[in-house]
C-alpha positions, 0 to 999 in steps of 0.5 A: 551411401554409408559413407555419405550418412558417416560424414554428415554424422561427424559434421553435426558431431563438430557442430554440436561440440563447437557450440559447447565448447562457444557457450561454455567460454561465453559462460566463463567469460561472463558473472552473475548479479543478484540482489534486493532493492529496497526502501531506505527508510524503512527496509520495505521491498521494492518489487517492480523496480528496473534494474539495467546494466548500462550500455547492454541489453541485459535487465530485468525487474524486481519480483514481490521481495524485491529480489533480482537476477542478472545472468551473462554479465559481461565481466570488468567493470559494469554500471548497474542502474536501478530506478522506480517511481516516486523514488531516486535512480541509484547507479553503482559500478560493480567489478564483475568476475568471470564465472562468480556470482555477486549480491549487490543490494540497493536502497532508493531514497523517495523523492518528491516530483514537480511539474509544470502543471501538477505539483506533488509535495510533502507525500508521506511514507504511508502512502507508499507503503499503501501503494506498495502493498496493493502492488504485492497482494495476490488479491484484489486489495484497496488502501487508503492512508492517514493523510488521505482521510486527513485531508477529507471533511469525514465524520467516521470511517465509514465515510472515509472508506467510501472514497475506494473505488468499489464502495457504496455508501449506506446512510442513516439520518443524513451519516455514513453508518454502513459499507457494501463492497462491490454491491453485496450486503453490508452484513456480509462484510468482516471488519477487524480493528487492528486484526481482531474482529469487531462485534456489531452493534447495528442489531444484525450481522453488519457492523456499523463503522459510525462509531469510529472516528476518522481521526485515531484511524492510521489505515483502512485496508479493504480486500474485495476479493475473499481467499481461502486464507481469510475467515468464513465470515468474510464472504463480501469482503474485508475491512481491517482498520489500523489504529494510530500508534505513537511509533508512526510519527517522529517524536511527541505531536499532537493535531486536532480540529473543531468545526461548527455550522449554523443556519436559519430554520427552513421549517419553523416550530421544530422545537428548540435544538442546541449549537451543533459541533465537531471537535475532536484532538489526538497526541502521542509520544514516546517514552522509556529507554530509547523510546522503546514506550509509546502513548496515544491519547484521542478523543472526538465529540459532536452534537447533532440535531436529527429531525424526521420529516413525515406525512400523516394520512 
């Protein structure tokens, strides 16, 4: 019986160090590549981007830095291939060596996609980078884009940030003055212009986001879920506007529109009310050595008729 239990004891014995000694010559026979894939254009990361090594199953994703890791890879010549959306797949062959470690890093270049029924073009870099800091944030964060509040008949930013989901909306004489997120009160809300806190004019705790044009705002950025990181007072949540710089557009530009409308009165003997209108123009551009100065001018202007209908008992 002694014997029996000895030889079943040097059989896994041999078992165990031939294991060893196969993973240990599998290791040598195989590198490692790590890297960072980001974007060409401005150097920002690229987290959730494929990376694969082609005609294997080795693969894996990129964490919120970007960064990637690739174990047992098969030494000799091996074809990394790194794709993301809205960007151009890039492939690189990379001489790997047995038992080293290689850093390769990678820039993707954005891309325009067109399709048969949906056509996508012109999508500037300030969306992307939206998109992308939603993906990184650890909390609940909307962003909204230069091109998007562009592109929508906005008064001020008020109007502008009730197109996030999670945004309502409150009026005053027919105007977007007020924000409440995800149904609290708007006085629970901070709001900050370029990362300092605004004061409110309202005549309480809200502040009235009517004041600001659309135009001069580059980015609203709304964080609906409060972390122990952000100031007290942001118990609702948070709204920090970005003004326009000089540095977010190529060279000297300048855009403005002006918009007027005119109808007959429904209700007569209102009194007299002036032509009403909207006009408002932004420029900027860069100055000094290598353009190390920026300048930015806007302003805004409207005239509006505000009439309060009522019933006297």
């Amino acid at each position: 019986m002694f014997r029996r239990h000895r030889y079943v004891l040097v059989v896994l014995f041999l078992i165990g160090a031939a294991t060893l000694a196969f993973s240990d010559a599998a290791a040598q026979s195989a590198g490692i590549i790590g890297g960072q894939v980001v974007d060409a254009g401005d150097g920002s990361p690229l987290p959730g981007a494929n990376v694969v090594v082609e005609g294997t199953s080795i693969g894996t994703s990129t964490d919120p830095d970007g960064r990637f890791r690739l174990t047992s890879v098969p030494a000799g010549p091996q074809t990394l291939t790194v794709s993301f959306v809205s960007y151009k797949s890039s492939s690189t062959t990379i001489d790997v060596e047995a038992g080293q470690a290689q850093t390769v890093n990678v820039e993707l270049a954005s891309e325009v996609l067109e399709g048969e029924e949906v056509v996508v073009r012109g999508l500037r870099r300030s969306q992307f980078r939206s998109i992308n800091r939603k993906r990184q944030s650890l909390n609940i964060v909307d962003a909204l884009a230069a091109d998007r509040i562009g592109n929508l008949p906005e008064k001020n930013i008020a109007e502008a940030v009730q197109r996030l989901p999670g945004i309502v909306l409150r009026n005053d004489r027919m105007e977007g003055r007020l924000v409440s997120i995800r149904g609290g009160a708007a006085n629970l809300n901070n709001v900050t212009l370029n990362g300092n806190t605004l004061a409110s004019t309202a005549g309480s705790r809200a502040t009235a986001l009517d004041l600001l044009p659309a135009e001069m705002v580059s980015n609203v950025e709304v964080t609906k879920a409060v972390t122990p990181d952000m100031p007290g007072n942001a118990i609702g949540g948070s709204i920090d506007i970005s003004t326009l710089s000089a540095f977010d557009r190529e060279g000297a530009f300048a855009f403005g529109s002006v918009r007027s409308l005119s109808h007959d009165q429904q209700v007569p003997d209102l009194g007299e009310t002036e032509f009403p209108f909207r006009a408002n123009v932004t420029a900027g551009t860069k100055v000094g050595p290598d353009d190390a100065f920026g300048l930015l001018i806007s302003a805004s202007g409207s005239r509006r008729d505000f009439t309060t209908s009522g019933l006297k008992g």
